[in-house]
C-alpha positions as CSV (number, residue, x, y, z in Angstrom):
1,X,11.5,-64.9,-53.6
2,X,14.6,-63.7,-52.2
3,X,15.5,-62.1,-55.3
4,X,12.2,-59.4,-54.7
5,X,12.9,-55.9,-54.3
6,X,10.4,-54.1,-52.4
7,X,9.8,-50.3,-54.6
8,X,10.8,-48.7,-51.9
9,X,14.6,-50.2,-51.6
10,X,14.9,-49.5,-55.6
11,X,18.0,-47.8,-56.7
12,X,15.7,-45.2,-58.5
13,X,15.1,-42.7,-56.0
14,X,12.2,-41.2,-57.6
15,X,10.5,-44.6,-57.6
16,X,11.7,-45.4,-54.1
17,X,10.1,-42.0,-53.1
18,X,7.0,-42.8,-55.0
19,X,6.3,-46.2,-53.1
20,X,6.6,-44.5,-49.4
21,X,4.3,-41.6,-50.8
22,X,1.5,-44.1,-51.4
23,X,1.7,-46.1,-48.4
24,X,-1.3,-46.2,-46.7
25,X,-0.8,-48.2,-43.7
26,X,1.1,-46.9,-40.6
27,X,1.9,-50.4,-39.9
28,X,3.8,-50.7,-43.4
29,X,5.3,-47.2,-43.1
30,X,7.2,-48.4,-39.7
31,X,8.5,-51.1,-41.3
32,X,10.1,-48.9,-44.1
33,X,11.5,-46.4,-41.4
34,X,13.1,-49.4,-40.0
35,X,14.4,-51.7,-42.8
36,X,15.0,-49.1,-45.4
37,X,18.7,-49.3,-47.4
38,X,18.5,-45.4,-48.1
39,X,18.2,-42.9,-45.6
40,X,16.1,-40.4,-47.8
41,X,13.2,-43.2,-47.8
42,X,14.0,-43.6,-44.2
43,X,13.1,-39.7,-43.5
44,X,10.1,-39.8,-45.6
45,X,8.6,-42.9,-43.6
46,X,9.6,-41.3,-40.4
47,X,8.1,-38.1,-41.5
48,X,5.2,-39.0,-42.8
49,X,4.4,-41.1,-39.1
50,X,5.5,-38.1,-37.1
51,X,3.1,-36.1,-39.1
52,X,0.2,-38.9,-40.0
53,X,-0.3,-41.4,-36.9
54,X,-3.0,-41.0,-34.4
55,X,-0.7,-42.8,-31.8
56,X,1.0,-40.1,-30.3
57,X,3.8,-42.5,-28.8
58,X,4.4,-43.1,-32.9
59,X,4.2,-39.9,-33.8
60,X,7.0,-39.4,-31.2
61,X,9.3,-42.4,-32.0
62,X,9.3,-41.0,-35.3
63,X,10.2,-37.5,-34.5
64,X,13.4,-38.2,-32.4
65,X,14.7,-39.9,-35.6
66,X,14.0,-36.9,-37.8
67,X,16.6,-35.2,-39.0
68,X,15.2,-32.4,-41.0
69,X,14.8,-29.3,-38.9
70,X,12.1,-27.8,-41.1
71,X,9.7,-31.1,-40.5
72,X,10.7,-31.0,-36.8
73,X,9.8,-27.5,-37.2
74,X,6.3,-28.6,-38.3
75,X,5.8,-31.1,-36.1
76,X,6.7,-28.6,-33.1
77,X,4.2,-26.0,-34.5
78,X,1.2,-28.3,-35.2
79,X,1.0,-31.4,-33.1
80,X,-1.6,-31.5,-30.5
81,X,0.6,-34.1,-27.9
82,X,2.9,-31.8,-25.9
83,X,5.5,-34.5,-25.7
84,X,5.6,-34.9,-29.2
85,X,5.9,-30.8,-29.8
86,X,9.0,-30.9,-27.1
87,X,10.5,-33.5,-28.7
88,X,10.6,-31.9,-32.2
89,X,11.2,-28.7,-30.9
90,X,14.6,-29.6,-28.4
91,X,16.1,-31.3,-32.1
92,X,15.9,-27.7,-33.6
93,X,19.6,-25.5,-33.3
94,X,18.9,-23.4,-36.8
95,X,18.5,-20.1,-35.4
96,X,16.4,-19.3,-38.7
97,X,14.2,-22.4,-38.0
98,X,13.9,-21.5,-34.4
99,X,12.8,-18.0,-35.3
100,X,9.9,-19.5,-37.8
101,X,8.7,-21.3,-34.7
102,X,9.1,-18.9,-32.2
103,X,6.8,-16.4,-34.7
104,X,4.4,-19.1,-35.6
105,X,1.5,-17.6,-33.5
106,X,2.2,-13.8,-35.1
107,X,2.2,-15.4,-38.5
108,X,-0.4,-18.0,-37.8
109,X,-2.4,-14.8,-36.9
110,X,-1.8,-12.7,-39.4
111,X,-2.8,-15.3,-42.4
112,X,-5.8,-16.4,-40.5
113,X,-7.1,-12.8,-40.4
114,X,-6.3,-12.2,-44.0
115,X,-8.2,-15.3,-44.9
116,X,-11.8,-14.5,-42.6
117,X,-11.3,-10.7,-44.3
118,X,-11.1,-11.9,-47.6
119,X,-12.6,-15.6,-47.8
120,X,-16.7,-15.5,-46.3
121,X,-16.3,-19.2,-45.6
122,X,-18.4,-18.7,-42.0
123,X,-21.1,-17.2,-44.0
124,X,-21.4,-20.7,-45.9
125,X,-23.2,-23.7,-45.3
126,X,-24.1,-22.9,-41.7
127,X,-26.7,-24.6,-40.4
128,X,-30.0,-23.2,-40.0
129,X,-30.0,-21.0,-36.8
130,X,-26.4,-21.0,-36.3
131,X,-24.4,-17.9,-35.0
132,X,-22.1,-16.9,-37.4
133,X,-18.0,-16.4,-35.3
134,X,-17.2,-13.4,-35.3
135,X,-13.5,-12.1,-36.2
136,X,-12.2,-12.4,-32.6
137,X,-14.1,-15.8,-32.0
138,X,-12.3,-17.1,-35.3
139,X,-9.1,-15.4,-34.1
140,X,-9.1,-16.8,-30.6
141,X,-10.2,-20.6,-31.5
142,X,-6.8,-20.3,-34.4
143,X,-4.8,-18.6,-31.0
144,X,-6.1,-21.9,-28.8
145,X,-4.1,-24.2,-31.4
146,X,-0.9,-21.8,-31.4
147,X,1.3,-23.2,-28.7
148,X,3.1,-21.4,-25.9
149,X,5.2,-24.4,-24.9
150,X,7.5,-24.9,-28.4
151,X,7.7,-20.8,-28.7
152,X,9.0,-20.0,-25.4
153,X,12.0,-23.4,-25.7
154,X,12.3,-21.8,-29.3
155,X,13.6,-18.1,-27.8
156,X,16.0,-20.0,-25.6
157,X,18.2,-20.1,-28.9
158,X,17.4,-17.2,-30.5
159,X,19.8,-13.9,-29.8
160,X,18.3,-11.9,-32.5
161,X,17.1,-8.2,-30.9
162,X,15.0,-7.3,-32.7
163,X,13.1,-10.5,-33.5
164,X,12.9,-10.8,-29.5
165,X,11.4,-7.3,-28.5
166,X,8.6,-8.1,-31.8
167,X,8.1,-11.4,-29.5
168,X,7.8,-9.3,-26.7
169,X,5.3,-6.7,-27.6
170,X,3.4,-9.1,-29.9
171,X,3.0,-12.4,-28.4
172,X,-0.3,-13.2,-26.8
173,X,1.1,-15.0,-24.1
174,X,2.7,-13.8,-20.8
175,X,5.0,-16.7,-20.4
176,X,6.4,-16.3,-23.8
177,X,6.7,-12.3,-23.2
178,X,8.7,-12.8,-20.5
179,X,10.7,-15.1,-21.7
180,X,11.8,-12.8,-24.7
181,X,12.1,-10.0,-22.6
182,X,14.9,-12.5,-20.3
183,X,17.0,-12.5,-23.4
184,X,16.9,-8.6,-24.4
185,X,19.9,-6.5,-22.8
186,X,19.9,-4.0,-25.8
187,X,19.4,-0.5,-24.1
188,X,17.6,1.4,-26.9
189,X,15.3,-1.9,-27.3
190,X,14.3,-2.2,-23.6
191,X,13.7,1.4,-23.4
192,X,11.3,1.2,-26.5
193,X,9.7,-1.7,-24.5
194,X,9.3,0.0,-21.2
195,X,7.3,2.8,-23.2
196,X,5.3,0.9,-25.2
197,X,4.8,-3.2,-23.8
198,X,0.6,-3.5,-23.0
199,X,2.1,-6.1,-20.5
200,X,3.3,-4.5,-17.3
201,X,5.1,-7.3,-15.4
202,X,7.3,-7.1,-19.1
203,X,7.4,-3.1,-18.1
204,X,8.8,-3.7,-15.0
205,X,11.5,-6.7,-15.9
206,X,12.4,-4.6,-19.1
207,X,13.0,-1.3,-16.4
208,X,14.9,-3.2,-14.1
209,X,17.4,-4.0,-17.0
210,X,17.2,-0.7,-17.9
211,X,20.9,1.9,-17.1
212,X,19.8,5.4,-18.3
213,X,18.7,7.6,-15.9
214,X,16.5,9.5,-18.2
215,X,14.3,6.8,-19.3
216,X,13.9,5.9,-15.3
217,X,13.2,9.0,-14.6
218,X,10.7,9.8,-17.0
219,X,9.1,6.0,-16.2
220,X,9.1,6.6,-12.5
221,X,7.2,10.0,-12.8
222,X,4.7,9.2,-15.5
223,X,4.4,5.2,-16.2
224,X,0.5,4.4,-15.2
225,X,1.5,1.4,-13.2
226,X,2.3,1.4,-10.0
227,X,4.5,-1.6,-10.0
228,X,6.5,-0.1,-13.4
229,X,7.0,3.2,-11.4
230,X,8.3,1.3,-8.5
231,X,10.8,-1.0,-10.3
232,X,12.3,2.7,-12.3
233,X,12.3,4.2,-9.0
234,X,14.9,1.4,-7.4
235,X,17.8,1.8,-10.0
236,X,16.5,6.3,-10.4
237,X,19.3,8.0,-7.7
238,X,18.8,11.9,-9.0
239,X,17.5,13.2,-5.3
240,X,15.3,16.0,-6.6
241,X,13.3,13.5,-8.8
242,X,12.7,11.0,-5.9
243,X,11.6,14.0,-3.6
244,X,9.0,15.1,-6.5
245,X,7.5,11.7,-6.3
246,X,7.5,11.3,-2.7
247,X,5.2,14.4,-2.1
248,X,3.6,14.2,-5.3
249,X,3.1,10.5,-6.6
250,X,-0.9,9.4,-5.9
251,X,0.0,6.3,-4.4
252,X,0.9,5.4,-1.0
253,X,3.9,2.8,-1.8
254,X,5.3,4.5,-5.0
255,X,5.5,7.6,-2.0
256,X,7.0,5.1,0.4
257,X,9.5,3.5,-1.9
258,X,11.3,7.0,-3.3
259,X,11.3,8.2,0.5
260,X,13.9,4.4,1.2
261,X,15.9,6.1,-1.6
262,X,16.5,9.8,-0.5
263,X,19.4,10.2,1.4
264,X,19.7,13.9,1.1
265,X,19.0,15.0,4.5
266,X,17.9,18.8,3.5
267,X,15.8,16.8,0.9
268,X,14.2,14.9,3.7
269,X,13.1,17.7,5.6
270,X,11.4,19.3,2.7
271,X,9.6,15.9,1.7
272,X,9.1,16.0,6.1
273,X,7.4,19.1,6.0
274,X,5.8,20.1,2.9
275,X,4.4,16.9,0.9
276,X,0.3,17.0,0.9
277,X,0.8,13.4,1.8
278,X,1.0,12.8,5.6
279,X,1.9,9.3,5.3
280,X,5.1,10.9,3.0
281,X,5.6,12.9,6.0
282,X,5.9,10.0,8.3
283,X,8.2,8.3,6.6
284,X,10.6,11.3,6.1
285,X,10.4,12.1,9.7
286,X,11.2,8.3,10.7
287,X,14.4,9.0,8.8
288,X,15.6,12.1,10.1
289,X,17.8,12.6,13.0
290,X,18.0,16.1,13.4
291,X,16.4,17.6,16.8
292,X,15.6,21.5,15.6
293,X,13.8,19.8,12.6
294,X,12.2,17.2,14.7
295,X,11.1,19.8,17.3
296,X,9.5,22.1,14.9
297,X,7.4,18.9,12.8
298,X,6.3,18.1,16.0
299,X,5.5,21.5,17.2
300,X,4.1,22.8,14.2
301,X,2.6,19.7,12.0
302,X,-1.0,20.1,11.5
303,X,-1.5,16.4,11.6
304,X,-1.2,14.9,15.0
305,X,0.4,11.2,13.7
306,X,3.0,13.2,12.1
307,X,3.5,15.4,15.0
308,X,3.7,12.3,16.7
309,X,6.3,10.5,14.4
310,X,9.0,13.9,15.0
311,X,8.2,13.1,19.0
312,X,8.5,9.7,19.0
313,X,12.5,10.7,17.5
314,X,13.0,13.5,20.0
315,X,16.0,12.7,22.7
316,X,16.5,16.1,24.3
317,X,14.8,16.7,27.5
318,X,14.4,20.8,26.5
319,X,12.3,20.1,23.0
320,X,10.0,17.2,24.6
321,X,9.3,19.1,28.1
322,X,8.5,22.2,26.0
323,X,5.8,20.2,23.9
324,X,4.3,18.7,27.6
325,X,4.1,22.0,28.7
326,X,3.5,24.6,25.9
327,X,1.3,21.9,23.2
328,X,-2.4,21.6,23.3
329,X,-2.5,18.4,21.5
330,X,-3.1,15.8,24.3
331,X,-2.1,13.1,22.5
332,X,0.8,14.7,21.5
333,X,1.8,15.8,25.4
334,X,1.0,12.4,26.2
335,X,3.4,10.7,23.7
336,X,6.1,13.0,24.8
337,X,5.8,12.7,28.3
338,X,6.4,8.7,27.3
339,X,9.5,9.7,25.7
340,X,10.4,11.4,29.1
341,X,9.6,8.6,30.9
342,X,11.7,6.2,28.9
343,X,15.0,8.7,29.0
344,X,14.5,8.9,32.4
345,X,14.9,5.2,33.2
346,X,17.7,5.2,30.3
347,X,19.8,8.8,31.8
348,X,22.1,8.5,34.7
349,X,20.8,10.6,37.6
350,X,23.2,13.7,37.1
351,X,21.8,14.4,34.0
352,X,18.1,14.4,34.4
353,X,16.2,17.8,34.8
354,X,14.4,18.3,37.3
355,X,11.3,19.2,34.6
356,X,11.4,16.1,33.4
357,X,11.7,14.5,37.0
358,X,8.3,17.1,37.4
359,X,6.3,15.4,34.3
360,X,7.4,11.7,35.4
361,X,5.9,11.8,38.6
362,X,2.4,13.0,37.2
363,X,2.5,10.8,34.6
364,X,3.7,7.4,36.9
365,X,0.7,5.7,36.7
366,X,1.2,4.1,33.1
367,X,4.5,2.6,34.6
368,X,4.8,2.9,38.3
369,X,6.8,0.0,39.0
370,X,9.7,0.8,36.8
371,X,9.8,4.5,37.5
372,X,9.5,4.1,41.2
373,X,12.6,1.5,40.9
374,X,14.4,4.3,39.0
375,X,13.2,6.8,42.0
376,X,14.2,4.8,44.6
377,X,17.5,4.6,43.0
378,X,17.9,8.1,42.2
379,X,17.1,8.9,46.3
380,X,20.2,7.1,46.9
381,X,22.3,8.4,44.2
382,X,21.4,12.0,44.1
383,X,18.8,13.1,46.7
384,X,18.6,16.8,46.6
385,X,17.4,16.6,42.4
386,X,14.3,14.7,44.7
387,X,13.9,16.8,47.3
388,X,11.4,19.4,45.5
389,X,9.4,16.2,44.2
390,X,8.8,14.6,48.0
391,X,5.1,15.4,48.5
392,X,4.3,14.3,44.5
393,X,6.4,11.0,44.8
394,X,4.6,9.8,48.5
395,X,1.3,11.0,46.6
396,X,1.5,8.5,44.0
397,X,2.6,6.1,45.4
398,X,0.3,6.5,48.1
399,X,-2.2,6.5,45.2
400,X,-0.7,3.6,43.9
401,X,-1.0,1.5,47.6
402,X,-4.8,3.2,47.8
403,X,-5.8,1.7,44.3
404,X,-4.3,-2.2,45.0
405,X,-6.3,-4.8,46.3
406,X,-6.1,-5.4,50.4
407,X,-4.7,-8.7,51.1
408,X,-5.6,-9.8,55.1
409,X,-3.5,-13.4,56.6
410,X,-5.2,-12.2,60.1
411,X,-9.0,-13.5,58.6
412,X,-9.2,-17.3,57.6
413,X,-12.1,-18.9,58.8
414,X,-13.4,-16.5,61.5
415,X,-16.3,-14.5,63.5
416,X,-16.6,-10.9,62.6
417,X,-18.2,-8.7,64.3
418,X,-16.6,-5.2,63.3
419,X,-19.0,-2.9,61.9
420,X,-16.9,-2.0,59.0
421,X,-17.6,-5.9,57.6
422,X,-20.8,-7.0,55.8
423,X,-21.6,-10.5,55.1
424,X,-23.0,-11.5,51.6
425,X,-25.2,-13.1,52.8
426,X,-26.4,-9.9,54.6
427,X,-26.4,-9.7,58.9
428,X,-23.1,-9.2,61.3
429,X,-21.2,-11.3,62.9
430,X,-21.6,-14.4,60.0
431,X,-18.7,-16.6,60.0
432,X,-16.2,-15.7,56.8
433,X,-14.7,-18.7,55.1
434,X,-14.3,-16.8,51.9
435,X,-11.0,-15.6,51.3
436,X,-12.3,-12.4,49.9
437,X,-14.2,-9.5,52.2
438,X,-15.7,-6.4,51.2
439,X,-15.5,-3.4,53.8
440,X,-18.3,-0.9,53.9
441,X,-16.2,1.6,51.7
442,X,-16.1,-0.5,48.9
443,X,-12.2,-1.8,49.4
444,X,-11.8,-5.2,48.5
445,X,-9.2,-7.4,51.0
446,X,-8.2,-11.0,50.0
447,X,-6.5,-13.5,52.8
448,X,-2.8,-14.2,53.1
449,X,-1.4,-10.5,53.5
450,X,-2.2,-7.7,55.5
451,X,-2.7,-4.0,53.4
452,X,0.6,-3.2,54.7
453,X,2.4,-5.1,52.4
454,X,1.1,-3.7,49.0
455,X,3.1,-2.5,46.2
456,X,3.5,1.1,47.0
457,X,3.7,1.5,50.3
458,X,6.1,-0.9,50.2
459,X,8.1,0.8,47.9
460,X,7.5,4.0,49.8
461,X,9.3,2.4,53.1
462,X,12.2,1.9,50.9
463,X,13.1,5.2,50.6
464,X,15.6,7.4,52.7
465,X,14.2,7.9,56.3
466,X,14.4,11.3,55.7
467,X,12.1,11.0,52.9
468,X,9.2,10.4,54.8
469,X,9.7,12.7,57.3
């Protein structure tokens, strides 16, 4: 017995071969791949169970012992169990090999469409009732079984250009696009790809790879795409051709993003005062500095959020008291007048106008506790700029004091019989214990503090005795 020779450890290859070709059992066929004498018998069992077994644990035992590229090839291409596929397909180096897989959908494609056009097999034995596939159906279940994982490992080792961009504008799968597209830094090829990829997200990672000016250019004007037009538009520095797109490109943030790019100040002003876009025209004016340019947008600007944008960048006293004064926009006068407000707390006292002083004071009660502060402070510093403005301040803040809640420490719980104080509950001379009374004149007082002590007359007292005179 121990003199047996099983067939497929003969010393005749082709009868050796012959044995592990008609082995039926899986069981028998892993016993070969592991006892065998010659590695060729090996392989074959090994090949035959990566490419046979329903145990996809076997199938995957057998394909890390593979040493044949072109069966790992096939196993990559074909197997349904993903770790099996990855297995195969991380064994592969021949870029040639690599390339057969990394095509396998285009080709896969291709043959399958030859063989509906030419073979009517769906127009044969279908069942009674049965809707025949059409082309794309037939195309798209063939696609299903094409897959994306073992393609996109496959372009990790290929460096081939061209074999790359037909990836990229052929494959039907955006993961494997991109990937192609990763490995592409031919100029001429990603130009080609810019104009012509279906895929826009490939568009915009083959433009940002993309040198020539041209080609950005002519992408940033005219690509349909927003997000293509924005990516050419980042790496495009010809000033002219971001103005043109800044007044002229239909959308908003294509506008926006050639507007970060100009820094052409003369070229800002035009985009400032002459796009058809008014949101353009904000973000020019945001960017400028210049006050005659600022003055006139915000003078002459038929829109009133632009005017206000030029405003809203004014620091001269002159151009901003001019628009108070001389603009019929309220909103405008009203934004401007803010601005005053705000230098004036910022400006030391000796180089305020007194016009400005003038517009402050009328326009107080949006912020009377800072600009009366500043007031005060100006009294002390520089009194005779004030003295004009006396009757206007003590009016405000007179206004102010009028306008505050009365506070009263002199009424806790207590019998009132004044006239000028009504009960709630109706009748004179009803004992308060509320802390809040209403006079007859509609003034409200609360408890604790006496009328006296409010806000702006108490700011008022602080001022220069002469100022009250």
């Amino acid at each position: 017995m121990g003199l047996f020779t099983p067939a497929w450890n003969s010393k005749d290859p082709e009868k050796r071969m012959k044995k592990v070709k008609d082995i039926v059992k899986i069981e028998k066929l892993q016993k070969i791949a592991e006892q065998a004498k010659y590695m060729d018998v090996q392989q074959a069992a090994l090949t035959r169970l990566a490419l046979e077994a329903k145990d996809g644990q076997i199938r995957k035992a057998a394909t890390e012992k593979i040493t044949d590229e072109i069966t790992l090839a096939k196993v990559a291409i074909n197997d349904l169990n993903s770790d099996v596929r990855k297995a195969a397909i991380e064994k592969v180096r021949h870029p040639e090999i690599l390339t057969k897989v990394a095509l396998s959908e285009m080709e896969t494609l291709i043959e399958a469409e030859n063989f509906y056009n030419t073979m009517p097999f769906h127009m044969m034995n279908q069942p009674a009732g049965t809707r025949l596939l059409s082309k794309n159906e037939y195309l798209s279940q063939i696609r299903s079984r094409c897959y994306s994982d073992v393609r996109i490992v496959a372009i990790k080792g290929i460096s081939d250009q061209n074999i790359l961009k037909t990836l990229t504008l052929n494959d039907s799968n955006s993961s494997v696009r991109m990937a192609a597209i990763e490995k592409i830094n031919d100029q001429n090829i990603l130009a080609n790809i810019a104009k012509n990829s279906k895929d826009s997200d490939v568009r915009v990672k083959a433009v940002k790879k993309i040198t020539g000016q041209s080609i950005l250019v002519d992408i940033a004007k005219n690509d349909s795409n927003k997000y293509v037009r924005i990516a050419a538009i980042e790496n495009v520095n010809d000033q002219t051709t971001l103005a043109t797109i800044a007044k002229n490109d239909s959308d908003y943030n294509v506008r926006s993003e050639a507007i970060k790019k100009i820094t052409d100040k003369n070229i800002l002003t035009d985009v400032a005062k002459s796009s058809n876009h008014k949101d353009a025209r904000i973000e020019a004016v945001k960017k400028l500095t210049d006050q005659n340019v600022l003055t006139n947008i915000a003078r002459n600007d038929e829109d009133e959020d632009v005017g206000i944008a030029a405003v809203k960048k004014l620091t001269g006293q002159e151009a901003l008291i001019s628009i108070v004064k001389n603009n019929k926009n309220k909103r405008l006068c009203e934004v401007a007048a803010e601005r005053l407000s705000n230098i004036f707390r910022e400006t030391d006292s000796a180089n305020i106008l007194p016009e400005t002083i003038e517009i402050v004071i009328k326009s107080m009660s949006t912020n009377r506790l800072e600009i009366s502060d500043k007031l005060l402070k100006v009294s002390k510093s520089n009194p005779n700029i004030l003295k004009p403005f006396f009757p206007s301040i003590k009016t405000e803040l007179n206004k102010w004091h009028n306008d505050s809640p009365h506070i009263d420490t002199q009424h806790e719980d207590h019998r009132d019989t004044a006239p000028g104080h009504l009960d709630g509950s109706g009748g004179f001379g009803a004992v308060y214990s509320s802390r809040d009374c209403v006079h007859t004149d509609g003034k409200r007082h609360t408890d604790r503090k006496h009328a006296d002590d409010h806000k702006g007359k108490a700011c008022l007292a602080k001022f220069p005795p002469f100022f009250n005179d």
